[in-house]
Kinemage of the C-alpha trace (Angstrom):
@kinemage 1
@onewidth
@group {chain A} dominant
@subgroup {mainchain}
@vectorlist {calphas} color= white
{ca unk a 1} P 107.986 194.024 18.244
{ca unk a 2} L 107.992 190.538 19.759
{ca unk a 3} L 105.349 189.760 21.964
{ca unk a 4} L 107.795 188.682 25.216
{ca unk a 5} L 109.646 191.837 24.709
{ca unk a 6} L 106.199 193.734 24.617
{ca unk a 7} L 104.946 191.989 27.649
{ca unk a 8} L 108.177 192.698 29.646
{ca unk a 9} L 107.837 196.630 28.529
{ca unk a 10} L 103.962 196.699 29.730
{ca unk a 11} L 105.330 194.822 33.025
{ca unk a 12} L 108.103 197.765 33.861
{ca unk a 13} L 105.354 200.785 33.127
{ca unk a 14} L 103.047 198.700 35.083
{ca unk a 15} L 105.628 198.536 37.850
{ca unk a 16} L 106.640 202.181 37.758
{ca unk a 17} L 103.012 203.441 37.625
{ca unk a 18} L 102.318 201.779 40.938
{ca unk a 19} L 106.063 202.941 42.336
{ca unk a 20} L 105.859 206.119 41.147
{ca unk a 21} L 102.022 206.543 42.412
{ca unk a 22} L 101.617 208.204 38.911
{ca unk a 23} L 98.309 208.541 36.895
{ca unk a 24} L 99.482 207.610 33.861
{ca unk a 25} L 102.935 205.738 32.731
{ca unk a 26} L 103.282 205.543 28.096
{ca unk a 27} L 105.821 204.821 25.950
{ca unk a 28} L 106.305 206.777 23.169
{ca unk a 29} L 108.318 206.309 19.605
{ca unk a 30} L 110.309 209.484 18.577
{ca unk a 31} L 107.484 209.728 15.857
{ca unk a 32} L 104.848 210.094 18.423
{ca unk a 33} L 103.023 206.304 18.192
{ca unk a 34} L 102.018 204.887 21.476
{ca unk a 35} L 103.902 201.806 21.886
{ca unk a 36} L 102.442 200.911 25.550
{ca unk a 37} L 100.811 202.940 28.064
{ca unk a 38} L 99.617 201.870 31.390
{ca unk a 39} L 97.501 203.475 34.249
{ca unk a 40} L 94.067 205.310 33.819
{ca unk a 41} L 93.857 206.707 29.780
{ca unk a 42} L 90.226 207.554 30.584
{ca unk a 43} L 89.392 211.063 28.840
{ca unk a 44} L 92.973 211.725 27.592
{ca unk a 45} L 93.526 211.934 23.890
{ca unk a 46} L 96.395 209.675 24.030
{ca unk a 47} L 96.883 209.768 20.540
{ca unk a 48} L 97.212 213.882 20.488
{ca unk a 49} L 99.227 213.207 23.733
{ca unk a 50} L 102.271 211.237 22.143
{ca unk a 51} L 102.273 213.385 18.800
{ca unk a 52} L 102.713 216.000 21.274
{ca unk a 53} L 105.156 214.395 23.234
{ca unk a 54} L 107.286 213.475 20.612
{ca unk a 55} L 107.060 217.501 19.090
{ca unk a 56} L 108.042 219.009 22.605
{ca unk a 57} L 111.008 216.196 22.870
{ca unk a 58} L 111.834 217.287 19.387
{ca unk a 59} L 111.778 221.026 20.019
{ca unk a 60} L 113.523 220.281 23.413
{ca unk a 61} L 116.465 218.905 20.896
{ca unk a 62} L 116.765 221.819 18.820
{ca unk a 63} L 116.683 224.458 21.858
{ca unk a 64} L 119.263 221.988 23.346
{ca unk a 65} L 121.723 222.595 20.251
{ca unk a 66} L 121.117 226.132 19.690
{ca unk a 67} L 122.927 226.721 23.153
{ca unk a 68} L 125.690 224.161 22.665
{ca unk a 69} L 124.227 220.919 24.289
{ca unk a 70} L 123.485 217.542 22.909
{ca unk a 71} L 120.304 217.116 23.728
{ca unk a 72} L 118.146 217.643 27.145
{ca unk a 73} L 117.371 213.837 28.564
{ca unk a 74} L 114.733 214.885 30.972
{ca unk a 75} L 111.781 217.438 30.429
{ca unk a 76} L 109.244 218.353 32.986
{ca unk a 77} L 106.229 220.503 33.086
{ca unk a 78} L 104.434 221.406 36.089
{ca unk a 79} L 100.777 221.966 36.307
{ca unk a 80} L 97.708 223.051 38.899
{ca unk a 81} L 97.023 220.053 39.341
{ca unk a 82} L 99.012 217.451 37.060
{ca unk a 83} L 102.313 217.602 36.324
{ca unk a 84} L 104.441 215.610 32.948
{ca unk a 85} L 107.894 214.043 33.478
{ca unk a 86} L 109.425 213.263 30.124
{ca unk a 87} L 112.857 211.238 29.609
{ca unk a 88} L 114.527 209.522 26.645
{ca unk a 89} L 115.211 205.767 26.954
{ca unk a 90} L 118.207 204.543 25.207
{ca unk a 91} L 118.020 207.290 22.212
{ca unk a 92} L 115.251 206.127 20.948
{ca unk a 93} L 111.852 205.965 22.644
{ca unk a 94} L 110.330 208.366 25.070
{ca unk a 95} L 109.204 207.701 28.378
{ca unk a 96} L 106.033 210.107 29.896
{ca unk a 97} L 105.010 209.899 33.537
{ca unk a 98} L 101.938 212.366 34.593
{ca unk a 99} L 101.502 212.597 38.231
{ca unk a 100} L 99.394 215.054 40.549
{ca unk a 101} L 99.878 215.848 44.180
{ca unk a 102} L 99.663 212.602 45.607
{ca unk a 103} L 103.431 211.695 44.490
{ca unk a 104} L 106.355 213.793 44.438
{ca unk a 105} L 108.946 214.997 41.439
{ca unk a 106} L 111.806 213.313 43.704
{ca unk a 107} L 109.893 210.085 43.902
{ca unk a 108} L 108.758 210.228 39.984
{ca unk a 109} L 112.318 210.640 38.794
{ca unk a 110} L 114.319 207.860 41.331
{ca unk a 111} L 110.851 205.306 40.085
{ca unk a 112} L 111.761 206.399 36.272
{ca unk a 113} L 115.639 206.194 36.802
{ca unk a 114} L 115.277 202.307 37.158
{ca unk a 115} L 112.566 201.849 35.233
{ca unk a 116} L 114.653 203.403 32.218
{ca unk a 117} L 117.513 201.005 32.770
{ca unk a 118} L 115.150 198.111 32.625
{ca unk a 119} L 113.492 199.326 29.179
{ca unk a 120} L 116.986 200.056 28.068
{ca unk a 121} L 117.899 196.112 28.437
{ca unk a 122} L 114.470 195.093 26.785
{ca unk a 123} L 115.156 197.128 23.582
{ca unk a 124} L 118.273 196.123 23.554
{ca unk a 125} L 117.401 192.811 23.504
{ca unk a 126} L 114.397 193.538 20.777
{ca unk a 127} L 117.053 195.420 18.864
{ca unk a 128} L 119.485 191.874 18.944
{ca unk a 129} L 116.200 189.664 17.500
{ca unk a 130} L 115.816 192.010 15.229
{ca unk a 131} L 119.330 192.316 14.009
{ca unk a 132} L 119.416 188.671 14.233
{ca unk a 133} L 116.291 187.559 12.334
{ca unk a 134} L 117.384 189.751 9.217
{ca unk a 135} L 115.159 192.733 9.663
{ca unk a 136} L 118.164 194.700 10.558
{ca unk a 137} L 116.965 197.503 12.329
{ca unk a 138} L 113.918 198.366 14.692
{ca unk a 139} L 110.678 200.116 13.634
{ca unk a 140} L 108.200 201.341 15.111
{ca unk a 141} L 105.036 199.180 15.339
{ca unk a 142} L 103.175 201.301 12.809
{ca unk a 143} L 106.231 201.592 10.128
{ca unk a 144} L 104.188 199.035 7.600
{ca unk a 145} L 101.276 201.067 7.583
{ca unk a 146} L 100.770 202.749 4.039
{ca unk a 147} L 99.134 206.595 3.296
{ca unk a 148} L 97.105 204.453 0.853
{ca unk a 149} L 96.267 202.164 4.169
{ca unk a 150} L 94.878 205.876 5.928
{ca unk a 151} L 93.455 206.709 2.869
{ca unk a 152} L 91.027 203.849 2.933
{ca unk a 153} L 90.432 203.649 6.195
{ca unk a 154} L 89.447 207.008 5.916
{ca unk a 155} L 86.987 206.987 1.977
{ca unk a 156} L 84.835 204.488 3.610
C-alpha cells in the first residue's frame, strides 16, 4: 500500500467517525487484517474483531447464494448498547462502523454511503499504481508475511 493512498484512507474513516458520531470506524481485508482503523480501539480485540468480521461477511456470502442472491452488501447487528454496521467497499475490503445510542442507524448508513464512494476512488487509484508499477494486482499488507515468519516470532 502506498503511503498517500494510506493516509487518504485513514483521512475518510477519520472523517466518517466524527460524521457518523461512531465509536469506532476499521477497515478490513476480506482475510480479516486490519488495514486502518480509527476512533477509540481501547479494550477491543481488534485483531479477533476483523477475523470475525471478515467470517460473518463470508458466511453472509454463502447464506446470500443459498437463496439466489449475489451477495448481501450491508450487514448490521444491533446490540444493548452497541450496535455493528458492516458494508463491502468496491468488492474487496470491508468497512465496520460500531456505534451506540448517541448516533442513529439512518445517520451511520447516509455517513458510510459517501464515505464508501471515497474509499472506492482511493483503491482504485492504489489498484492503478499497482497495476502500473508491475506488481499487478493488490495484496493485502500482510501477504509477504511467511508461516516460517509466525513460526519464529512465535519459538522465541
Amino acid at each position: 500500500m502506498y503511503e498517500e493512498e494510506y493516509q487518504q484512507i485513514k483521512e475518510i474513516l477519520a472523517r466518517l467517525q466524527i460524521d457518523s458520531n461512531s465509536k469506532i470506524v476499521f477497515l478490513v481485508d476480506k482475510n480479516g487484517q486490519q488495514i486502518a482503523a480509527h476512533g477509540d480501539m481501547a479494550g477491543v480485540d481488534a485483531t479477533s474483531l476483523a477475523s470475525l468480521t471478515a467470517g460473518n461477511v463470508a458466511a453472509t456470502d454463502g447464506l446470500a447464494k443459498l437463496i439466489g442472491e449475489k451477495e448481501f452488501s450491508i450487514l448490521f447487528h444491533e446490540g444493548e448498547r452497541d450496535n455493528i454496521h458492516i458494508s463491502l467497499v468496491a468488492q474487496r475490503v470491508i468497512l465496520v462502523v460500531i456505534f451506540d445510542e448517541k448516533s442513529s442507524l439512518g445517520l451511520v448508513r447516509l455517513r458510510v454511503k459517501k464515505a464508501s464512494q471515497e474509499l472506492e476512488k482511493a483503491f482504485e487509484i492504489l489498484v492503478r499504481k499497482s497495476e502500473e508499477t508491475g506488481s499487478g494486482r493488490f495484496e493485502s499488507p500482510f501477504a509477504e508475511i511467511t508461516d516460517e515468519d509466525i513460526d519464529s516470532l512465535f519459538s522465541e
